[in-house]
C-alpha positions in Angstrom: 107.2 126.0 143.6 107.1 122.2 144.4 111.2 122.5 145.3 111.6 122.7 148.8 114.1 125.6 149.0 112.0 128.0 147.3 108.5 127.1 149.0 110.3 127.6 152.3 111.5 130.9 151.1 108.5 132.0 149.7 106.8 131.2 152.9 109.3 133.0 155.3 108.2 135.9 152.8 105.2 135.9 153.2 104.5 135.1 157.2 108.0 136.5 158.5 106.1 136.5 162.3 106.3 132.4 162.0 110.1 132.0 161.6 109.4 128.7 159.8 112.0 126.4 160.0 111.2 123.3 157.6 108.3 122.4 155.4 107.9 119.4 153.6 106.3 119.8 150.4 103.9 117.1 149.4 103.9 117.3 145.2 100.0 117.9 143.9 99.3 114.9 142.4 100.5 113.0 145.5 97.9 115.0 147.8 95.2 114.7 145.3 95.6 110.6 145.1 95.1 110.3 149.1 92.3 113.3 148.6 91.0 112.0 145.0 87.2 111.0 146.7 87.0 114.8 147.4 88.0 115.9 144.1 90.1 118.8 145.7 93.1 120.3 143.8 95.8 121.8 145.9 98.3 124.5 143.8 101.1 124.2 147.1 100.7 122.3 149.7 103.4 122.4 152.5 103.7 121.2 156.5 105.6 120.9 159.4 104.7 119.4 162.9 102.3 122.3 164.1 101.3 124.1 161.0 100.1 123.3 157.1 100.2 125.6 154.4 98.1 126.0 151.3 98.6 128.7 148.4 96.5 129.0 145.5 97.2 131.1 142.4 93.3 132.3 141.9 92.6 132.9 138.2 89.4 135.0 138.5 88.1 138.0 140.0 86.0 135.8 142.1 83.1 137.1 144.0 82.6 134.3 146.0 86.1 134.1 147.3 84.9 133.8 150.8 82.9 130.7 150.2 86.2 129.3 148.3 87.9 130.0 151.4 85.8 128.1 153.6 85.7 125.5 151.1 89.7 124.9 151.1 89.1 125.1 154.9 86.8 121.9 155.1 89.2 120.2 153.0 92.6 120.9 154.9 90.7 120.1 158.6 89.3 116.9 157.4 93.1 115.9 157.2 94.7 117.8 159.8 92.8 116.4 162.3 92.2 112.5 161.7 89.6 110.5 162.7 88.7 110.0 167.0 91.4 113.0 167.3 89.8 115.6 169.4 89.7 119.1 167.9 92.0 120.6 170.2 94.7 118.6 168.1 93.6 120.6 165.1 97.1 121.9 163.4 97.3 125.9 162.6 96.5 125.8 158.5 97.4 128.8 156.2 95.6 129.4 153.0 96.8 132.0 151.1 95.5 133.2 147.5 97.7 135.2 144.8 95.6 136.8 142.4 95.8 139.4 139.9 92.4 140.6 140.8 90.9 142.8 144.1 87.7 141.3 145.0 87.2 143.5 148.5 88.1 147.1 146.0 90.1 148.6 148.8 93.7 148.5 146.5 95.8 146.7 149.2 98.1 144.2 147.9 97.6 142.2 151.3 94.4 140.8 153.3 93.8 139.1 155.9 90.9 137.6 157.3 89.7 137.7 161.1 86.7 135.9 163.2 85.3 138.3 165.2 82.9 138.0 168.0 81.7 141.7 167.8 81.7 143.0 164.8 82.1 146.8 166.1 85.0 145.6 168.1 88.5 144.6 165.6 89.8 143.1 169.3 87.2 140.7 169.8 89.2 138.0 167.4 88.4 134.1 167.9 91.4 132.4 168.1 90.4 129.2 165.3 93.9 128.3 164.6 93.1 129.4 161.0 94.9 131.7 159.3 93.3 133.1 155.4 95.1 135.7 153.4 94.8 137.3 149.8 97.4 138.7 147.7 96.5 140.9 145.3 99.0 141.7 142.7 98.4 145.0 141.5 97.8 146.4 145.2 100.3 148.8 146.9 101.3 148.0 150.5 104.5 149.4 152.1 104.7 146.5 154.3 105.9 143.9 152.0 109.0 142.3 151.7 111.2 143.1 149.0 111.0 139.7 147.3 107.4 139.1 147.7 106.9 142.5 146.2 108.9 141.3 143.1 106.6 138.1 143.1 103.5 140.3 142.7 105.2 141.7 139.5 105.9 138.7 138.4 102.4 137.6 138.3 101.7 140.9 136.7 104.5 139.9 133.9 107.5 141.7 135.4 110.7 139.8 136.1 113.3 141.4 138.2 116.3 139.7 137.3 118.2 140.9 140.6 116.2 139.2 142.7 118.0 135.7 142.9 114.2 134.2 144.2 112.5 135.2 141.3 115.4 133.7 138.7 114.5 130.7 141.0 111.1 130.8 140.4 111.2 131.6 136.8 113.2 129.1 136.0 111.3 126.2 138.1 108.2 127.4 136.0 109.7 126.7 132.7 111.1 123.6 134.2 107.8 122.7 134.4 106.2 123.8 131.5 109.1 121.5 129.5 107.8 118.7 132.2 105.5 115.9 131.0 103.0 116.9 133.7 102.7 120.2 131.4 102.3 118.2 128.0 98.9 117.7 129.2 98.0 121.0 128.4 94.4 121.0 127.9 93.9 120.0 131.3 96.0 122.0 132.8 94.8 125.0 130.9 91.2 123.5 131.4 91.9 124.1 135.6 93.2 127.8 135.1 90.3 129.0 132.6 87.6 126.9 133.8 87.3 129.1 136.8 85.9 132.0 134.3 83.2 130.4 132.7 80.7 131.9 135.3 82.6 135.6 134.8 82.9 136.1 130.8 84.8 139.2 131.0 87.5 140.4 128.7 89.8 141.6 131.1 89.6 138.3 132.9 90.6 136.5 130.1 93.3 138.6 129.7 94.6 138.0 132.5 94.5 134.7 131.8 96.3 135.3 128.6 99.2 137.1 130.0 99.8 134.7 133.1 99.9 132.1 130.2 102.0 134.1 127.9 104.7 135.0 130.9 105.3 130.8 131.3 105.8 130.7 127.3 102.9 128.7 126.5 102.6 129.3 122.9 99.6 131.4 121.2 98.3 128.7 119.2 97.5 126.5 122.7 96.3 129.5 124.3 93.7 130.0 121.1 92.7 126.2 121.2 91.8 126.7 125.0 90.3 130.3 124.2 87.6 129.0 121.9 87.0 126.2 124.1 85.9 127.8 127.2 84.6 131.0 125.2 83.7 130.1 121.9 80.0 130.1 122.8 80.2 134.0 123.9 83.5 134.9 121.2 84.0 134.1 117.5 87.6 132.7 117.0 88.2 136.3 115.3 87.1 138.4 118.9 89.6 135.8 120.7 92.3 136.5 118.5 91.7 140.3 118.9 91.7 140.2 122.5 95.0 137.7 122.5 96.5 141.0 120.7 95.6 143.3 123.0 96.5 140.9 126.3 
Protein backbone atom coordinates (compact mmCIF):
# COMPACT_ATOMS: atom_id res chain seq x y z
CA UNK A 1 0.00 0.00 0.00
CA UNK A 2 3.18 2.27 -0.61
CA UNK A 3 0.89 4.45 -3.37
CA UNK A 4 -0.34 7.34 -1.89
CA UNK A 5 -3.97 7.21 -3.03
CA UNK A 6 -4.78 4.02 -1.50
CA UNK A 7 -2.80 4.52 2.01
CA UNK A 8 -4.82 7.71 2.30
CA UNK A 9 -7.92 5.77 1.61
CA UNK A 10 -7.19 3.03 3.71
CA UNK A 11 -6.52 5.31 6.50
CA UNK A 12 -9.74 7.51 6.16
CA UNK A 13 -11.18 3.87 6.58
CA UNK A 14 -9.92 3.03 9.30
CA UNK A 15 -9.89 6.36 11.66
CA UNK A 16 -12.93 8.26 9.85
CA UNK A 17 -13.06 10.59 13.29
CA UNK A 18 -9.53 12.18 11.90
CA UNK A 19 -10.72 13.43 8.41
CA UNK A 20 -7.18 13.10 7.20
CA UNK A 21 -6.38 15.19 4.46
CA UNK A 22 -2.74 14.27 3.13
CA UNK A 23 -0.17 11.72 4.02
CA UNK A 24 3.02 11.36 2.68
CA UNK A 25 4.16 7.98 2.45
CA UNK A 26 7.79 7.34 3.15
CA UNK A 27 8.60 3.83 1.03
CA UNK A 28 10.14 1.03 3.71
CA UNK A 29 13.45 0.79 2.65
CA UNK A 30 13.78 4.63 2.76
CA UNK A 31 12.70 4.65 6.59
CA UNK A 32 14.67 1.73 7.42
CA UNK A 33 18.13 3.44 5.86
CA UNK A 34 17.61 6.69 8.22
CA UNK A 35 16.43 3.95 11.06
CA UNK A 36 19.03 1.05 9.94
CA UNK A 37 21.14 1.49 13.69
CA UNK A 38 17.80 0.39 15.21
CA UNK A 39 17.17 -2.47 13.01
CA UNK A 40 13.38 -1.52 12.97
CA UNK A 41 11.13 -2.61 9.96
CA UNK A 42 8.19 -0.55 9.29
CA UNK A 43 5.26 -2.45 6.86
CA UNK A 44 3.44 1.38 6.26
CA UNK A 45 4.68 4.21 7.27
CA UNK A 46 2.64 7.48 6.56
CA UNK A 47 2.67 11.44 8.06
CA UNK A 48 1.35 14.61 7.93
CA UNK A 49 2.24 17.85 10.00
CA UNK A 50 0.52 16.70 13.30
CA UNK A 51 0.14 13.01 13.11
CA UNK A 52 2.27 9.68 11.93
CA UNK A 53 0.90 6.50 11.03
CA UNK A 54 2.28 3.02 11.24
CA UNK A 55 0.43 -0.33 10.16
CA UNK A 56 1.78 -3.65 10.49
CA UNK A 57 0.43 -6.84 8.90
CA UNK A 58 1.20 -9.22 12.16
CA UNK A 59 1.84 -12.77 10.99
CA UNK A 60 1.46 -14.60 14.35
CA UNK A 61 -0.89 -15.10 17.05
CA UNK A 62 1.41 -13.20 19.23
CA UNK A 63 1.09 -13.29 22.93
CA UNK A 64 3.29 -10.66 23.57
CA UNK A 65 1.56 -8.19 21.34
CA UNK A 66 1.49 -5.62 24.01
CA UNK A 67 5.19 -5.55 24.43
CA UNK A 68 5.47 -5.29 20.38
CA UNK A 69 3.29 -2.40 20.75
CA UNK A 70 5.41 -0.53 23.10
CA UNK A 71 8.24 -1.52 21.12
CA UNK A 72 7.00 0.24 17.70
CA UNK A 73 6.15 3.02 20.21
CA UNK A 74 9.86 3.67 21.26
CA UNK A 75 10.80 3.57 17.77
CA UNK A 76 8.22 6.12 16.19
CA UNK A 77 8.84 8.74 19.34
CA UNK A 78 12.54 8.65 19.01
CA UNK A 79 11.75 10.33 15.53
CA UNK A 80 8.76 12.27 16.11
CA UNK A 81 10.23 14.20 18.55
CA UNK A 82 13.99 15.09 17.63
CA UNK A 83 16.64 15.81 19.67
CA UNK A 84 16.45 19.28 22.48
CA UNK A 85 12.62 19.17 21.28
CA UNK A 86 10.60 19.26 24.29
CA UNK A 87 7.95 16.53 24.65
CA UNK A 88 5.07 18.64 24.35
CA UNK A 89 6.07 18.76 20.57
CA UNK A 90 5.55 15.03 20.45
CA UNK A 91 3.34 14.37 17.11
CA UNK A 92 -0.04 12.08 17.63
CA UNK A 93 1.38 8.45 16.26
CA UNK A 94 -1.00 5.63 15.19
CA UNK A 95 0.03 2.09 15.12
CA UNK A 96 -2.30 -0.15 13.88
CA UNK A 97 -1.87 -4.19 13.47
CA UNK A 98 -3.93 -6.35 10.87
CA UNK A 99 -3.80 -9.82 11.79
CA UNK A 100 -5.54 -12.94 11.04
CA UNK A 101 -5.28 -13.94 14.68
CA UNK A 102 -7.33 -12.75 18.12
CA UNK A 103 -4.81 -12.56 20.85
CA UNK A 104 -7.32 -10.77 23.58
CA UNK A 105 -10.16 -14.04 22.61
CA UNK A 106 -13.03 -11.61 22.81
CA UNK A 107 -14.07 -12.06 18.70
CA UNK A 108 -14.08 -8.30 17.90
CA UNK A 109 -12.69 -7.46 14.66
CA UNK A 110 -11.50 -4.00 16.25
CA UNK A 111 -9.35 -3.00 19.50
CA UNK A 112 -8.20 -0.30 20.78
CA UNK A 113 -6.00 0.36 23.49
CA UNK A 114 -6.45 3.07 26.40
CA UNK A 115 -4.02 4.45 29.44
CA UNK A 116 -6.00 4.52 32.29
CA UNK A 117 -5.30 6.09 35.54
CA UNK A 118 -7.99 3.92 37.46
CA UNK A 119 -8.31 0.86 36.22
CA UNK A 120 -12.06 0.52 37.66
CA UNK A 121 -12.88 3.71 35.95
CA UNK A 122 -12.93 3.38 31.57
CA UNK A 123 -13.12 7.51 32.02
CA UNK A 124 -9.98 8.03 33.64
CA UNK A 125 -7.98 7.97 30.08
CA UNK A 126 -4.41 9.67 29.92
CA UNK A 127 -4.29 11.74 27.11
CA UNK A 128 -0.48 10.40 25.57
CA UNK A 129 -1.06 11.46 22.12
CA UNK A 130 -0.81 7.69 21.26
CA UNK A 131 -3.16 5.98 19.59
CA UNK A 132 -2.69 1.58 19.28
CA UNK A 133 -5.31 -0.52 17.50
CA UNK A 134 -5.69 -4.20 16.38
CA UNK A 135 -7.53 -5.58 13.57
CA UNK A 136 -8.40 -8.85 13.71
CA UNK A 137 -9.62 -10.35 10.53
CA UNK A 138 -11.94 -12.99 11.32
CA UNK A 139 -13.78 -10.77 14.20
CA UNK A 140 -17.36 -9.44 13.59
CA UNK A 141 -18.01 -5.79 14.41
CA UNK A 142 -20.93 -3.84 13.05
CA UNK A 143 -19.11 -0.73 13.23
CA UNK A 144 -16.87 -1.06 10.34
CA UNK A 145 -16.73 0.47 7.17
CA UNK A 146 -17.74 -1.24 4.24
CA UNK A 147 -14.33 -1.33 2.58
CA UNK A 148 -12.34 -2.09 5.57
CA UNK A 149 -14.72 -4.92 6.10
CA UNK A 150 -13.78 -6.21 2.58
CA UNK A 151 -10.01 -5.67 3.55
CA UNK A 152 -10.44 -8.15 6.48
CA UNK A 153 -11.63 -10.74 3.90
CA UNK A 154 -9.11 -10.15 1.95
CA UNK A 155 -6.56 -10.98 4.38
CA UNK A 156 -8.77 -14.02 5.07
CA UNK A 157 -8.43 -14.87 1.10
CA UNK A 158 -11.71 -13.28 -0.09
CA UNK A 159 -11.63 -10.70 -2.84
CA UNK A 160 -14.70 -8.69 -3.42
CA UNK A 161 -14.38 -7.57 -6.84
CA UNK A 162 -16.99 -4.59 -6.39
CA UNK A 163 -15.13 -2.93 -4.20
CA UNK A 164 -13.00 -0.68 -6.45
CA UNK A 165 -10.32 -0.38 -3.14
CA UNK A 166 -9.73 -3.76 -2.97
CA UNK A 167 -9.11 -4.26 -7.04
CA UNK A 168 -6.69 -1.40 -6.01
CA UNK A 169 -5.05 -3.20 -3.49
CA UNK A 170 -4.99 -6.50 -5.20
CA UNK A 171 -3.48 -5.33 -7.92
CA UNK A 172 -0.62 -3.10 -6.10
CA UNK A 173 0.22 -6.44 -4.32
CA UNK A 174 0.97 -8.40 -7.42
CA UNK A 175 2.60 -5.26 -8.63
CA UNK A 176 4.81 -5.98 -6.10
CA UNK A 177 5.29 -9.37 -6.00
CA UNK A 178 6.39 -9.02 -10.03
CA UNK A 179 8.82 -6.09 -8.42
CA UNK A 180 12.49 -6.79 -7.89
CA UNK A 181 12.09 -5.83 -4.21
CA UNK A 182 9.93 -9.32 -4.23
CA UNK A 183 12.71 -11.41 -6.21
CA UNK A 184 14.34 -11.51 -2.92
CA UNK A 185 12.11 -13.80 -1.69
CA UNK A 186 13.82 -15.58 1.02
CA UNK A 187 14.07 -12.57 2.82
CA UNK A 188 11.07 -11.31 2.45
CA UNK A 189 9.48 -14.71 3.30
CA UNK A 190 12.23 -14.94 6.07
CA UNK A 191 10.45 -11.43 7.84
CA UNK A 192 6.75 -12.94 7.51
CA UNK A 193 7.65 -16.66 8.96
CA UNK A 194 10.32 -15.77 11.18
CA UNK A 195 7.86 -14.27 13.58
CA UNK A 196 6.59 -18.14 14.21
CA UNK A 197 9.52 -19.76 15.18
CA UNK A 198 8.75 -19.19 18.90
CA UNK A 199 4.84 -20.47 18.22
CA UNK A 200 5.24 -23.82 16.06
CA UNK A 201 1.71 -24.32 15.44
CA UNK A 202 0.00 -25.66 12.43
CA UNK A 203 -2.66 -23.29 12.09
CA UNK A 204 -0.21 -20.53 12.28
CA UNK A 205 1.57 -21.73 9.56
CA UNK A 206 -1.29 -21.97 7.76
CA UNK A 207 -2.07 -18.90 7.91
CA UNK A 208 1.00 -18.16 6.67
CA UNK A 209 0.52 -20.36 3.79
CA UNK A 210 -2.74 -18.93 2.66
CA UNK A 211 -1.66 -15.09 3.09
CA UNK A 212 1.26 -16.30 0.80
CA UNK A 213 -0.87 -18.31 -1.50
CA UNK A 214 -3.53 -15.23 -1.95
CA UNK A 215 -0.32 -12.86 -3.35
CA UNK A 216 0.54 -15.97 -5.90
CA UNK A 217 3.75 -16.84 -4.54
CA UNK A 218 4.20 -20.23 -5.91
CA UNK A 219 4.18 -23.59 -3.76
CA UNK A 220 7.51 -24.62 -4.45
CA UNK A 221 8.96 -21.09 -2.63
CA UNK A 222 6.54 -21.50 -0.01
CA UNK A 223 8.04 -25.27 0.63
CA UNK A 224 11.71 -23.99 0.37
CA UNK A 225 10.72 -21.40 3.21
CA UNK A 226 8.51 -24.12 4.98
CA UNK A 227 11.36 -26.48 5.65
CA UNK A 228 13.55 -23.68 6.56
CA UNK A 229 11.88 -22.25 9.42
CA UNK A 230 10.18 -25.67 10.36
CA UNK A 231 12.23 -28.35 9.22
CA UNK A 232 13.56 -29.01 12.66
CA UNK A 233 9.94 -29.68 14.17
CA UNK A 234 8.32 -31.04 10.38
CA UNK A 235 9.64 -33.64 7.81
CA UNK A 236 9.37 -32.06 4.27
CA UNK A 237 6.40 -34.85 3.89
CA UNK A 238 4.25 -33.09 7.18
CA UNK A 239 4.89 -29.63 5.35
CA UNK A 240 3.67 -30.73 2.21
CA UNK A 241 0.52 -32.15 3.97
CA UNK A 242 -0.24 -29.16 5.78
CA UNK A 243 0.47 -26.86 2.42
CA UNK A 244 -2.66 -29.25 1.25
CA UNK A 245 -4.79 -28.69 3.77
CA UNK A 246 -3.90 -24.52 3.99
Amino acid sequence: MSKKENCLYFLRQILPELDIQDVKVTPQKEFNKRLKERNTRFDIWAKNKTQEFDIEMQMRNDSAIGKRFRYYQSQIDKDTLPSGKNYRHIKASYIIFFSPFDPFGLGQAKYEMEVLANRNNPESVIDTNAHWLYFNSLGHDDCLSYDLRNFLDYMNGKVNEDSDFIKKIDSEVKDYVASPEWRHLDMNLDMMLADNTYDVEVEDIKKSIQMLKSVDVSNEKILNNLKKHYGDHFSEEELKQIMKEA
